[in-house]
N, C-alpha and C positions, 0 to 999 in steps of 0.2 A: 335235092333228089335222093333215091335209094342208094347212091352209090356216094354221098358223103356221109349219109348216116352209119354205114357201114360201117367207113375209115373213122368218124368217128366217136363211136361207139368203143371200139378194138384199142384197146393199149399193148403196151409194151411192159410187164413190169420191172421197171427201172427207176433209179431215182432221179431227181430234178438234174437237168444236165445232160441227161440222156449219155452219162460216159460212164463205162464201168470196166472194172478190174477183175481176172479170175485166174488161177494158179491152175484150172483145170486145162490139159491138151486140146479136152472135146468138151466146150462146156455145151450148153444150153440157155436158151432161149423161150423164158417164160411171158406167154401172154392172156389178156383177157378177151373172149369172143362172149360177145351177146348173143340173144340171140337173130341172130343175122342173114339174110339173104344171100352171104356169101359160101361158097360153096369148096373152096380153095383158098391158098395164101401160096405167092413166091417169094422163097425165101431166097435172095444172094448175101454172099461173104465177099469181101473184095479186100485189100488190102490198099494203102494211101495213093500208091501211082497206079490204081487202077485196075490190076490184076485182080481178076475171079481167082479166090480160094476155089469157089464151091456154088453151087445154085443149084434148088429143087425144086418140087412144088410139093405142098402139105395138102394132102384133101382133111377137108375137116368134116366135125361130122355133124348133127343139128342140134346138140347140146351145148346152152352155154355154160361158161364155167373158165375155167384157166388151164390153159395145156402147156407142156413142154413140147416144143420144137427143139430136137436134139442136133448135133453137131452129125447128119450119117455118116453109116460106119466105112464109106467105099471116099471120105471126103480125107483128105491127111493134117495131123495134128498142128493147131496152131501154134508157131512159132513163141518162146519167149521173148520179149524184147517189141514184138511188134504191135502196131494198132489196125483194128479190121473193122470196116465200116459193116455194117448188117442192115437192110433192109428188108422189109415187107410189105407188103402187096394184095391186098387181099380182093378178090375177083369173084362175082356176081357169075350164076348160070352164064353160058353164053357170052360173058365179056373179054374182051379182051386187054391185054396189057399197052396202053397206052402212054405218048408224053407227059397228059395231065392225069392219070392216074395218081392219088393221094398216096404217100409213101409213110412208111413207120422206119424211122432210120434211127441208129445208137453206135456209138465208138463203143469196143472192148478191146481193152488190151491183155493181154498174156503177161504175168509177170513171175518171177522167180517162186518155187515153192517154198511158201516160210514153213520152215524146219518145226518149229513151237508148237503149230495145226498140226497135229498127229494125227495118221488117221484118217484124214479127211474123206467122208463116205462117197462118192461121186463115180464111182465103176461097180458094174451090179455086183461082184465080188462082196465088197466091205458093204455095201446094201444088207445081204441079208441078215450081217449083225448090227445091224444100224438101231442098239435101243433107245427110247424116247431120250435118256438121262445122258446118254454119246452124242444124240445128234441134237438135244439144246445145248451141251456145254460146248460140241465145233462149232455149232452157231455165232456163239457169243463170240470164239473168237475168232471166225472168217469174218463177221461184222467189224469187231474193234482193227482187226488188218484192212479191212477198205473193202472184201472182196463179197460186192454183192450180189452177185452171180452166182455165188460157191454156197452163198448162202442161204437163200433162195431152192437151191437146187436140194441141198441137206434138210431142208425144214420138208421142202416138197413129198422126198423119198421117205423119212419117217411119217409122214402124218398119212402117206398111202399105206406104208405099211401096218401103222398104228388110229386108223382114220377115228378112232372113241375117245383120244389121250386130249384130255381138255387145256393139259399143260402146253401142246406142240401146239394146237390150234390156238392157243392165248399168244404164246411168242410168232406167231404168222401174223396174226393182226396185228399185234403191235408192231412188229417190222414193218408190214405195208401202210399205218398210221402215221410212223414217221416219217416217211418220205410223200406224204401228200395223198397215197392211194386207197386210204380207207374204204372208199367206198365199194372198191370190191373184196376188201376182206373176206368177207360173209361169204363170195362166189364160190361152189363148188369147183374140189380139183378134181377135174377129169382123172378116171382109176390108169385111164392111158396114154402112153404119146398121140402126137397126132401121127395118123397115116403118110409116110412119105413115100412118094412116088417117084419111083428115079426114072 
């Protein structure tokens, strides 16, 4: 039916294993939407014994491409040390959130900031000097530290700001060919977040 095409269709970008690590407080949450009949995503945060961080819903919009779903700003920063399950959701005109609703689920944990990653561009602040040549060399090294969320997020932020540099668009493919998701490489990045709706 239209409502598994949906689910899946929609990834998460993440690597095999669906676990990831990220130094950031508030990171984010990159995903691929086709283009799809859905019209929304719920996003929760929950922590191991069950506790809600945080829950929203994204309206999206009818463009596919790959958006960030950001950490909002009214949510409080993730803990180091911990692991937070993330789900999403993604809901057709009219439907509703369901037991057998299809789910996109990922562990991320929060882990200490390594000191080495200077810099790291991830608060609009250090964004606006985010040049192509800063944000492939954090790249490289939030990648060889494990953090694929941070890195991910950094390649994101320049290549919005830099959407011509053939350099940041070669190191975004290749990072998502590594992990198995080449085939959206090519997908347009949405120029914005998605809409959240508190």
């Amino acid at each position: 039916g239209s409502r598994e095409s949906v689910d899946n269709d929609a990834l998460a970008l993440l690597p095999p294993g669906s676990y990831t690590q990220t130094q950031s407080d508030r990171p984010s949450l990159m995903l691929y939407l086709p283009e799809t009949r859905a019209n929304r995503a719920f996003v929760s945060i929950q922590d191991l014994d069950g506790n809600y961080h945080h829950q929203t819903q994204v309206i999206l919009t009818e463009d596919n491409g790959i958006v960030e779903v950001p950490l909002p700003s009214d949510a409080s920063d993730l803990e180091v040390g911990r692991d937070y399950l993330w789900q999403v959701v993604f809901l057709s005109p009219g439907e509703q959130l369901a037991p057998d609703t299809p789910v996109l689920r990922t562990l991320m944990s929060r882990v200490e900031e390594n000191s080495s990653i200077v810099g790291v561009g991830l608060d609009g602040a250090t964004l606006e000097g985010l040049t192509p040549a800063i944000a492939l060399e954090q790249a490289v090294d939030l990648a060889e530290a494990g953090l694929w969320t941070d890195t991910l997020q950094v390649l994101a932020s320049a290549r919005r700001l830099n959407p011509e540099n053939a350099e940041l668009a070669e190191e975004w493919s290749d990072l998502l060919v590594q992990v198995g998701l080449g085939d959206v490489a090519s997908a347009p990045l949405l120029s914005t977040n998605a809409m959240v709706e508190n």
